[in-house]
Phi, psi and omega in degrees: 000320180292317200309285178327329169262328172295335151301334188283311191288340179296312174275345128336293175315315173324300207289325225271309185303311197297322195282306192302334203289309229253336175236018175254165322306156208272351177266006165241344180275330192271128157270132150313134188250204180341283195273035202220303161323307183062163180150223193227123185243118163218139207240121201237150162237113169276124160289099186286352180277007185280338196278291206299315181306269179338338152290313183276338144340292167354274177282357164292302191287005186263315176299305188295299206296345204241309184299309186304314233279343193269020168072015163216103180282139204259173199271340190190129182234096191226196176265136175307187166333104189295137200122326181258150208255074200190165164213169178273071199305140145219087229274141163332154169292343183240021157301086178301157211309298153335318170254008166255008130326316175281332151312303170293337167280288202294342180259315212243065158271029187250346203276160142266103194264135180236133175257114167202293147259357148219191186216104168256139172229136198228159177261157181323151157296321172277348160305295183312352191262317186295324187283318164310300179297355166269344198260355167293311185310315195287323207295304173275011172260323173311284185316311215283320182305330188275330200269269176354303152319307204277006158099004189289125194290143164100316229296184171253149196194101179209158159311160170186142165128159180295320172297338199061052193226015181228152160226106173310118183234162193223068238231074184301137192055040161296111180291326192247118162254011189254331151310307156319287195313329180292299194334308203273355174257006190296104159280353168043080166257126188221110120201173190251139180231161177299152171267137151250334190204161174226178163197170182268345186235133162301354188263318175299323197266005173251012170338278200293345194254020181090323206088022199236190186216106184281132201317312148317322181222184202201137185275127164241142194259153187218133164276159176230126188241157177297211152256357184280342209049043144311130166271108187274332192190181139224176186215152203273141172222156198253124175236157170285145175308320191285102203287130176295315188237182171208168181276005188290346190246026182288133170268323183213167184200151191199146166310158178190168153260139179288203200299309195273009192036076187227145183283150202198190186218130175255175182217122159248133253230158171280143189285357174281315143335289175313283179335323174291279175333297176331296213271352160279289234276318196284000211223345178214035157337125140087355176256182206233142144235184211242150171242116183232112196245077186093042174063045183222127175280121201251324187211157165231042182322171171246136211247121185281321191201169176313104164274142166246327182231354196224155160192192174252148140236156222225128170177161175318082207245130159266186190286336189276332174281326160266037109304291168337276194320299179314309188309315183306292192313304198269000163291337202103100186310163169294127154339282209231178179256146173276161179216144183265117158263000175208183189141102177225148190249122191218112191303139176305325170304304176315319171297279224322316214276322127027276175281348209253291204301329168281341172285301159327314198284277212304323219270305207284320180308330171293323185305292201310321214257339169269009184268300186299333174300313205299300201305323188286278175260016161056271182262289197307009173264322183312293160289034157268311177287338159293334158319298174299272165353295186293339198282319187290303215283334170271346187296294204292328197275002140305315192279343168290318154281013185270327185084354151013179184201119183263120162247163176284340147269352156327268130078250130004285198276335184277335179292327178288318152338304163304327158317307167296316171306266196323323169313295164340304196268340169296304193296333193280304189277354157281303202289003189261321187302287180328332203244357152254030160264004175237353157123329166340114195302140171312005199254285200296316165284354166286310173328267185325317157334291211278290257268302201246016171257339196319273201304341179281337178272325162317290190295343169268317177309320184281279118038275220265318184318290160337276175324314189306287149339293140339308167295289191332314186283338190243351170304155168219148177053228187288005189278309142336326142304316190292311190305292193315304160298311182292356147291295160315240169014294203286315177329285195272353170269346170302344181264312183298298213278006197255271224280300178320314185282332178263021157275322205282324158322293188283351158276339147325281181289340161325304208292321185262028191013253233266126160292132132251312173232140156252149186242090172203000000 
């Protein structure tokens, strides 16, 4: 019996060491979530069909560009419908067959192409699926890459939803939340495109075209600024769709200053970038393209000379917006553009207090429950409460080393917890009662206790874990919280109230050899 307890108490000891080692001190070991914390909660929709357009963009210029370069420019190229994921070819009369077979096999293998006096091509249905769950991923490494720059401690970033087309964001002790938010809602969509026409009216500028939008471009709106960089006015600009660059080709981008030393953002380009840009710029000496930052014409310059890797943009930037931007820019654009569906906000006062009134709930519900055992069961409450202590002291240094988040249904879970623990040890000491209420020796009714309470207490832990699982999988935010601790928690009361309370029994009786009564 001594060997045996003595091991028992050794792997006690481990675990007892390992739990204080892992949460102490517990205001730097313990994470705090949202609401305990305060700080900023927002529920993001990536529009992934901004990903799928931008695909079929892609391959139209790929197409125009590989036709032109063989001396046949096709007579009209546009996109299908909106909601379809294809666009519409239509090739000169003197094309030949043979090389616009070759365009299209070597350019379009994502496509379904149908041929005939025009040539439609559509992308696959598992492209599009493919495109989508990519334009999240990216979408959502992108948020994480800006929140990271920008110093949020902690934060949480996860998918959520049945499409999996939302993104959760969680960002506990944010001093500016209004600064976050612009970050992350900013998409720093960055590109540059050719200009055809500019006007002060959209009317004006569709004027000389019928009053039409030609199928190749599109009116993008511009502010027109003073030199102090007052916004005076604005003006339309007709750009071609097809972008010379994106922001897909940035290698680095930084605060700087423009001509006038007004804050202003540079950019350097990837060599696969450069290379395009060189060779649009070098080919359009003396004509204007557009700088487009988020569907916004931020500058049009006139291209003096060749450019190859670098350029500026220029625009009413104050020092902290463009360190924002620069910051965006060099995080990565977004795939696609977002929409906020939810969005809450929770003051640090509110967290403290929060934190005061659940330390209060768990401390007197802890009070209560080690006064009624001790009063209840007596000598035997006693090996309860030590149990229960430890049941707590191991709760927290798991979730600390789990790296875990205490939310206030966390809380919760650890106050239900505690609940349980004590449940355990009631069903283990009523059945004990019983059985020296049938005349049984105290030895032999400590057995038969743990021994015939075992399966009842397995089978309600388990059971409740279970359920604890399920909220964890379908669950968001706190209710996740709430699984996690009580799936820890059940976990560790089951060590307590099972192996800890019946080491302690049996060193109780080891001490006193011959038994008669227990004080239970």
């Amino acid at each position: 019996m001594t060997r045996k307890l003595t091991w028992r108490w050794v792997l006690i000891g481990i675990v007892t060491a390992f739990g204080v080692y892992s949460m102490w001190p517990p205001s730097q070991k313990i994470k705090l979530g949202l609401d305990l914390k305060g700080g900023i909660h927002l529920v993001l929709q990536v529009n992934t069909e901004d990903a799928v357009r931008a695909e079929v963009d892609d391959a139209l210029e790929r197409v125009r560009a590989q036709l032109t370069e063989k001396g046949f420019p096709p007579v009209s190229l546009a996109r299908l419908a909106e909601g379809e994921a294809g666009f519409r070819l239509k090739p000169a009369a003197n094309t030949p067959e043979a090389i616009l077979t070759e365009v299209l096999e070597d350019h379009l293998p994502d496509f379904k192409v149908s041929r005939g006096v025009e040539v439609t091509a559509t992308l696959r249905p598992e492209v599009v699926r493919s495109i989508r769950d990519m334009a999240v991923r990216q979408g959502l490494e992108t948020i994480r890459n800006r929140i990271d720059q920008f110093g949020v401690a902690e934060p949480t970033i996860q998918r959520q939803g049945i499409e999996g087309d939302r993104i959760v964001v969680q960002l506990p002790g944010v001093e500016d939340p209004s600064r976050v938010k612009e970050l992350i809602r900013s998409t720093a969509f960055l590109e540059i495109k050719p200009v055809v026409a500019v006007a002060p009216t959209r009317e004006a500028l569709l004027a000389a075209r019928g009053g039409e939008v030609p199928d190749d471009c599109e009116v993008v709106v511009g502010d027109v600024e003073s030199m102090e960089g007052r916004v005076t006015g604005r003006e339309y600009y007709l750009l071609k769709k097809a972008s010379v660059i994106t922001g897909r080709d940035l290698r680095n981008a930084r605060r700087s200053q423009d001509q006038y030393n007004q804050p202003a953002v540079s950019f350097s380009l990837n060599p696969a970038g450069a290379k395009k840009f060189e060779a649009y710029t070098a080919a359009h000496i003396g004509d204007r393209m557009a700088i487009v930052l988020d569907n916004k014409v931020r500058s049009a310059p006139v291209i003096r000379g060749t450019i190859s890797d670098s350029g500026i943009i220029e625009g009413n930037f104050s020092i902290t917006s463009a360190e924002d931007l620069a910051l965006v820019l060099r995080a990565g654009a977004l795939p696609a553009s977002i929409t906020y569906l939810e969005e809450r906000t929770v003051g640090p006062s509110l967290g403290r207090d929060s934190v005061v009134r659940g330390l209060r709930a768990g401390l007197a519900g802890l009070v209560l429950v080690v006064v009624f055992m001790l009063l209840y069961y007596r000598g035997a409450g006693i090996n309860a409460n030590v149990a229960l202590i430890l049941n707590a002291v191991l709760l927290l240094g798991a979730m600390a080393a789990f790296k875990a988040t205490l939310t206030l249904p966390g809380i919760a879970g650890v106050i239900l917890t505690i609940g349980m623990a004590v449940d355990a040890n009631v069903l283990i000491f009523e059945r004990i009662r019983e059985e020296l209420d049938l005349g049984k020796p105290v030895r032999s009714a400590v057995d038969l206790g743990f021994s015939r309470a075992f399966a009842t207490i397995l089978d309600s832990n388990l059971t409740t874990l279970i359920a604890a699982l399920f909220l964890f999988q379908f669950g968001t935010g706190p209710i996740k919280g709430f699984a996690v601790t009580l799936s820890i928690g059940i976990i560790i009361s089951m060590f307590t109230a099972v192996f800890v309370s019946r080491t302690l029994f049996d060193w109780v009786l080891a001490r006193r050899g011959r038994v008669e009564t227990l004080s239970i």
